[in-house]
C-alpha positions as CSV (number, residue, x, y, z in Angstrom):
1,X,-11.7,-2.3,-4.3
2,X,-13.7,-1.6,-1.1
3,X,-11.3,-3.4,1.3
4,X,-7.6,-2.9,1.4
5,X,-5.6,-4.2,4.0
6,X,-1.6,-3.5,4.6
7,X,1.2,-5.4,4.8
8,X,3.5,-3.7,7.1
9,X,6.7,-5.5,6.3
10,X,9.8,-5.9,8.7
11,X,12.8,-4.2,8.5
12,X,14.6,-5.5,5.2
13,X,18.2,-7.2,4.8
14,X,20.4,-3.5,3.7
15,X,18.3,-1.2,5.5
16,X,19.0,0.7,8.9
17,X,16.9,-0.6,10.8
18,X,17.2,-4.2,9.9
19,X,18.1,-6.6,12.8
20,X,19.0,-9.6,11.1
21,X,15.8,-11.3,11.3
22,X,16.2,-14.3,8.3
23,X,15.2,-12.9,5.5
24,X,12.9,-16.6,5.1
25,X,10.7,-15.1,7.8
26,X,10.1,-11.8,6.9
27,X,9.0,-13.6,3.8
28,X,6.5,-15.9,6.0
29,X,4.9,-13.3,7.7
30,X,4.4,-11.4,4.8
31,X,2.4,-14.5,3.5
32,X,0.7,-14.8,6.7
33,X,-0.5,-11.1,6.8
34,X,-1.4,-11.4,3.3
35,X,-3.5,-14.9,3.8
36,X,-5.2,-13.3,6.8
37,X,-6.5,-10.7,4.6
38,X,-7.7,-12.6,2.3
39,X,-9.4,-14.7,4.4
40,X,-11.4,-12.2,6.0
41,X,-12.6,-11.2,3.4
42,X,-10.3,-8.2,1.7
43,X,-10.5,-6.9,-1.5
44,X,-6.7,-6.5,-1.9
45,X,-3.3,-5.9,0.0
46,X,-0.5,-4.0,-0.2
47,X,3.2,-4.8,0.9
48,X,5.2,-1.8,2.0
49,X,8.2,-1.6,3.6
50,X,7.3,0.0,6.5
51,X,10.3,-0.3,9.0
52,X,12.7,0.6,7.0
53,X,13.9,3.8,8.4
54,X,15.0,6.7,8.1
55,X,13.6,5.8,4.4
56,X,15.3,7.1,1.4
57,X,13.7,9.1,-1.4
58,X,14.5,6.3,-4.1
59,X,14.9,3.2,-2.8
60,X,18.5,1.3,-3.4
61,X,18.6,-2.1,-5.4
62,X,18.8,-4.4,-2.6
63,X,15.4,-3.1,-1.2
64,X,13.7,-3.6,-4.9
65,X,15.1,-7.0,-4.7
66,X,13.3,-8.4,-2.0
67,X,10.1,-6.3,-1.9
68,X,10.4,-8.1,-5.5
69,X,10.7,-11.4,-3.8
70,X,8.4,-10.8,-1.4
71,X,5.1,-9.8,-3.8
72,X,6.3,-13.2,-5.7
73,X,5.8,-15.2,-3.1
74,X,2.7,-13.5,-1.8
75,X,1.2,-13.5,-5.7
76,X,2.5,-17.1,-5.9
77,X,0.5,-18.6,-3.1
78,X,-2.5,-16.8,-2.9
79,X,-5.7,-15.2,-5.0
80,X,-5.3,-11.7,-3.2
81,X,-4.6,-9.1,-5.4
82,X,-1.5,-7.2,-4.3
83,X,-0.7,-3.3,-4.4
84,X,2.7,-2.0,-4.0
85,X,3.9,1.0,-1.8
86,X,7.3,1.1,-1.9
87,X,8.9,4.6,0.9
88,X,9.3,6.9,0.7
89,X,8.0,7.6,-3.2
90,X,9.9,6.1,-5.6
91,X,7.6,5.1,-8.5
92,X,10.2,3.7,-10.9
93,X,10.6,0.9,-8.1
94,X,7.6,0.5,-7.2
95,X,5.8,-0.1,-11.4
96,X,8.9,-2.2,-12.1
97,X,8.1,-4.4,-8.8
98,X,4.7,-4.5,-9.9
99,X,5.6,-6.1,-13.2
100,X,7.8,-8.1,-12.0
101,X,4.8,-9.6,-9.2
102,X,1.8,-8.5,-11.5
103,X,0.6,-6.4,-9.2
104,X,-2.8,-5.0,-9.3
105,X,-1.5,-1.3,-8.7
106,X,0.9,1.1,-6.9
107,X,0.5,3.2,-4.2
108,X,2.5,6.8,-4.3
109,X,2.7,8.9,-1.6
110,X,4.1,12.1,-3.4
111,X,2.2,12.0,-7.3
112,X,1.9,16.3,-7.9
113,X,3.1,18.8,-5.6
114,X,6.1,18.5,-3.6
115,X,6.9,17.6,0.4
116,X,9.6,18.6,2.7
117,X,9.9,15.5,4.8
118,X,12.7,14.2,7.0
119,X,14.3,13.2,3.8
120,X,13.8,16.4,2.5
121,X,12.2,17.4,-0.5
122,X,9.9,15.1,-2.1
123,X,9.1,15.5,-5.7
124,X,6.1,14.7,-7.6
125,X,6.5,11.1,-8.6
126,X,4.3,12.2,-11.9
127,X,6.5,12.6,-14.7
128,X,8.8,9.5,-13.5
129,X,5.9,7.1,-13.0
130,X,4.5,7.5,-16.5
131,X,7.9,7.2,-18.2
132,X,8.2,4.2,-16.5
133,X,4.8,2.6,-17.8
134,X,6.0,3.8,-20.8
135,X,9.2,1.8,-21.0
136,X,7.8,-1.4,-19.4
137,X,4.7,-1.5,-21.4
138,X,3.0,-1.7,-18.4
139,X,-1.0,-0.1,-17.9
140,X,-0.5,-1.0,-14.1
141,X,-3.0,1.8,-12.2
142,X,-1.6,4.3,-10.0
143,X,-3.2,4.8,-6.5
144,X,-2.0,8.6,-5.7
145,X,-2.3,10.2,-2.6
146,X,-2.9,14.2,-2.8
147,X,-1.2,14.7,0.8
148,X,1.1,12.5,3.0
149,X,0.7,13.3,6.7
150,X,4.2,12.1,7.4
151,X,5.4,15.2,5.1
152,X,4.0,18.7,5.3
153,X,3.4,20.6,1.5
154,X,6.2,23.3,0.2
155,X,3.4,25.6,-1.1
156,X,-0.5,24.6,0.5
157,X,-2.2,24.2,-2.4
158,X,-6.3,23.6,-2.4
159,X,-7.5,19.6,-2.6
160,X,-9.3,20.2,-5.7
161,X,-6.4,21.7,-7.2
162,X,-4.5,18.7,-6.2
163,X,-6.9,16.2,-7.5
164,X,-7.4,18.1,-11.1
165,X,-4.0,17.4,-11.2
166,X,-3.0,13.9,-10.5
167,X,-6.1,12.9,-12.5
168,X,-5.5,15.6,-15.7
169,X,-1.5,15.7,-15.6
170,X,-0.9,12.2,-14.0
171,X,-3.6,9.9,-15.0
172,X,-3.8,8.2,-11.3
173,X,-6.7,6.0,-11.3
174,X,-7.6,6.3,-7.5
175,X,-7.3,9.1,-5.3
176,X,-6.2,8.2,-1.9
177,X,-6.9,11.2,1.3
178,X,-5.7,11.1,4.5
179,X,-6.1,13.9,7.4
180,X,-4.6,15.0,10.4
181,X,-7.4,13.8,12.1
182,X,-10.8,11.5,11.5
183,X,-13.1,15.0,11.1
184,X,-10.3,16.4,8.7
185,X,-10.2,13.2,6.2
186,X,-13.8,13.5,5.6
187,X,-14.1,17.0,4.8
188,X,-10.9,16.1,2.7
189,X,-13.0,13.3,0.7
190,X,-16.0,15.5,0.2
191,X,-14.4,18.2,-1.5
192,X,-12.3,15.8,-4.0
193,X,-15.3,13.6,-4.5
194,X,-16.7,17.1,-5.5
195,X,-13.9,18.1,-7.7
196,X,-13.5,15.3,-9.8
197,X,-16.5,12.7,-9.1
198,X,-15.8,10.1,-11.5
199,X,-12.3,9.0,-9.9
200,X,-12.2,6.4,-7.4
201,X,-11.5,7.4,-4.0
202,X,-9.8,6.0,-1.2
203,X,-9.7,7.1,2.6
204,X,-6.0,5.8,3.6
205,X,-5.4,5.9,6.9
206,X,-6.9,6.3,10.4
207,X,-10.0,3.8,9.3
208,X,-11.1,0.8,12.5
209,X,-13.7,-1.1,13.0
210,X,-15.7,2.3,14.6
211,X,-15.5,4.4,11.6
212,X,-15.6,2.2,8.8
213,X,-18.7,2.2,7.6
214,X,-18.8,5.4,7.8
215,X,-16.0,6.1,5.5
216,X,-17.7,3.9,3.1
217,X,-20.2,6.2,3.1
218,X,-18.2,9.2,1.7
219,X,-15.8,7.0,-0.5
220,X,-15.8,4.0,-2.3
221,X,-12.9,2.3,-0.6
222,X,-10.4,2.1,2.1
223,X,-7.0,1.3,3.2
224,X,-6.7,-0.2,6.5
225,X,-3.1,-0.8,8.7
226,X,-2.9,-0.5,12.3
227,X,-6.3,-1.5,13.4
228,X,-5.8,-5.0,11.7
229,X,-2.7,-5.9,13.5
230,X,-2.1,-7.7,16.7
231,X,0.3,-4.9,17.6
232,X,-0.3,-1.6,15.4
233,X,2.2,-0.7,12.9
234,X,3.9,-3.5,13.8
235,X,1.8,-6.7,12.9
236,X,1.0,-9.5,12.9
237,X,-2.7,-8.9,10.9
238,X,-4.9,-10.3,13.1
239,X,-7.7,-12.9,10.9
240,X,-10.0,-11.9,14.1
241,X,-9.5,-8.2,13.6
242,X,-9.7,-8.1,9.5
243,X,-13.0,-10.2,10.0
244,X,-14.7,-7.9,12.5
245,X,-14.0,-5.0,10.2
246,X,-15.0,-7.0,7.4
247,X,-18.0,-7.6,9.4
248,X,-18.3,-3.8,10.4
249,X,-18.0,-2.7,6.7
250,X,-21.6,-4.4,6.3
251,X,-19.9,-7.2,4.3
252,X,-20.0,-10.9,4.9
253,X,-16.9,-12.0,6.1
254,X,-15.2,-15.2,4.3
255,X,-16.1,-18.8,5.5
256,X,-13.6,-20.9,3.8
257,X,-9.9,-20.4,4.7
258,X,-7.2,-20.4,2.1
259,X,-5.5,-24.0,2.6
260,X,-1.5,-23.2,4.3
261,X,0.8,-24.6,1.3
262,X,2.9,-27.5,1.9
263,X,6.8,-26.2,2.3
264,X,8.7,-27.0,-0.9
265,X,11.9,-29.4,0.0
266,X,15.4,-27.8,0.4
267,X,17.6,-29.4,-2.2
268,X,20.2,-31.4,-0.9
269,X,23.7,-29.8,-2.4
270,X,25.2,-31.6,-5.3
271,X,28.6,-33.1,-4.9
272,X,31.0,-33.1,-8.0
């Protein structure tokens, strides 16, 4: 995938942060992000659940429940192919979510190493995301990101050495970098590209319009959030946004728009 486009959810029913909101419309506006993706032209998306914080380690049941629910929904009425990111880095939820939708992969934020975040220590997600394959039978691909710049590393350990080992020890399909800054990310991508050339490789945050083609340039994909929405980190995904980027990535945006699905009927309660 060249194009990936987030799906920055609202704050979900159980969380801290959650305001109420009906947990119908979260739902909508997940679709509606996830249909102006695809109609710009994206190669995939990938729900998250961005606002809830302060996140937890491992998510609790409720918020596996409706992410659940959510990708459903999202898988149900559209073609895009859906990732699933689920904060702070709690595989088990996220592979079992991704069965559950079909998802076309996970995203992990913590696969080899450990973080000290403001949740504290992050484990590698390794170990638990490929005993969870195991038990569901599943060959869903792991995205793994060798740093998250919302966590700083226990002991600094070299890129390559970080790479050698999500691909050798964890078998993650794509390698996803990030830097502190736009100069940083590349030199970040050339050195992995280096160290293990055949994995895909992702640039995941801090890509626009400006820089895009560019990063396409050093990697073969990207993952884009802010610069797609209306209000950054917040949403909604602009379709004029995702189209200019699409546009900016050298790639024809899409000319047909996916048709809006008719609401199913409420059911009228049965009477005994």
């Amino acid at each position: 995938m060249r194009l990936v486009g987030m799906i920055h959810l609202a704050p979900l029913p159980g969380s801290s942060a959650y305001g109420g909101e009906a947990f119908e419309r979260i739902v909508e506006r997940a679709v509606q992000d996830a249909r102006a993706l695809q109609d710009a032209g994206f190669d995939g998306g990938i729900i998250q659940n961005t606002h809830d914080l302060p996140a937890l380690a491992t998510a609790p049941p409720e918020t596996i429940a409706f992410l659940s629910a959510i990708g459903w929904e999202i898988r149900r009425t559209l073609a895009l192919p859906l990732g699933v990111n689920v904060l702070k880095n709690d595989a088990a939820a996220a592979l079992a979510i991704a069965a559950a939708v079909d998802a076309a992969f996970v995203r992990l934020k913590v696969y080899v190493g450990a973080m000290l975040g403001a949740e504290g220590v992050l484990e590698p997600s390794a170990p638990q995301a490929l005993r969870m394959r195991q038990r569901l039978g599943s060959t869903t691909p792991i995205w793994a990101d060798l740093l998250d710049r919302t966590s700083v590393p226990l002991a600094p350990q070299p890129i390559e050495h970080l790479a050698e080992w999500a691909t050798a020890f964890g078998g993650a399909a794509a390698l996803v970098v990030t830097g502190s800054s736009w100069s940083q990310t590349l030199e970040m991508a050339g050195r992995v590209r280096a160290a293990v050339p055949q994995t895909h490789l992702l640039i995941g945050g801090g890509v626009d319009q400006a820089n895009v083609a560019q990063a396409l340039a050093h990697v073969d994909g990207v993952i884009v959030g802010s610069a797609l929405e209306e209000r950054p980190f917040t949403g909604p995904v602009s379709l004029a946004k995702a189209r200019a980027l699409v546009t900016a990535a050298g790639r024809q945006p899409a000319t047909r728009l996916s048709p809006t699905p008719t609401p199913t009927p409420t059911p009228s309660p049965r009477t005994h």
